[in-house]
N, C-alpha and C positions, 0 to 999 in steps of 0.2 A: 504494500500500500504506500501510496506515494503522501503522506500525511501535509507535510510543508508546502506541495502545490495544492494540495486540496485547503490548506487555511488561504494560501494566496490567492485562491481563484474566488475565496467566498471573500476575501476584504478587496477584492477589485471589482466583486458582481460581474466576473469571469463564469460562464452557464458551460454545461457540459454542451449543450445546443451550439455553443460559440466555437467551443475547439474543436465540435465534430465537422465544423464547417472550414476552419482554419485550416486543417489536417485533411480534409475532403476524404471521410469517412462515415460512418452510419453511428449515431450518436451511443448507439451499444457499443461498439469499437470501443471508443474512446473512456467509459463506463467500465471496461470490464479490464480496461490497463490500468485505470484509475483505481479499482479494487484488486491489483496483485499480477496482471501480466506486466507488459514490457514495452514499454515505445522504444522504436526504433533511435536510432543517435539522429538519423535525421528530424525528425519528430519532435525532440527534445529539444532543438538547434532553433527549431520553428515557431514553439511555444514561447523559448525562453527570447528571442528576438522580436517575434510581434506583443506578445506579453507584458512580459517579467526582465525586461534587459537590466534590470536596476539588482539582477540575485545573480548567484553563481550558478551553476550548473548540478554542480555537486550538492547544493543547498535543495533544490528544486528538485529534482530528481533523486534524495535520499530512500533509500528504501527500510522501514519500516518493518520490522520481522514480528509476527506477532508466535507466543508460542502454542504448538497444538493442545487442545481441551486433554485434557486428562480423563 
């Protein structure tokens, strides 16, 4: 889970509808990398330049490990 761009997409009123379109994808795409797949580096490159240019890369795309239920 991509946590630090899911807080910056909600304090910039950044919609999953927005980057499915920025990324010219099906707004599930973008949904289901948001909850634990993978954007491509290009993807990332794309977000963080129309976006986020003011965050790292590494900030934005940290990944967030959650541990499995017991």
């Amino acid at each position: 889970m991509y946590q630090n761009l899911k807080v910056q997409m909600a304090a910039h009123n950044v919609t999953i509808e927005q980057l499915s379109r920025l990324l010219n994808v099906h707004r599930n795409t973008v949904a289901n990398k948001l909850d634990g797949g993978a954007f491509t580096i290009e993807e990332a490159f794309v977000i963080k330049d129309y976006l986020f240019r003011q965050f790292d890369l590494s900030y934005l795309f940290k990944r967030e490990v959650t541990p499995p239920a017991a």
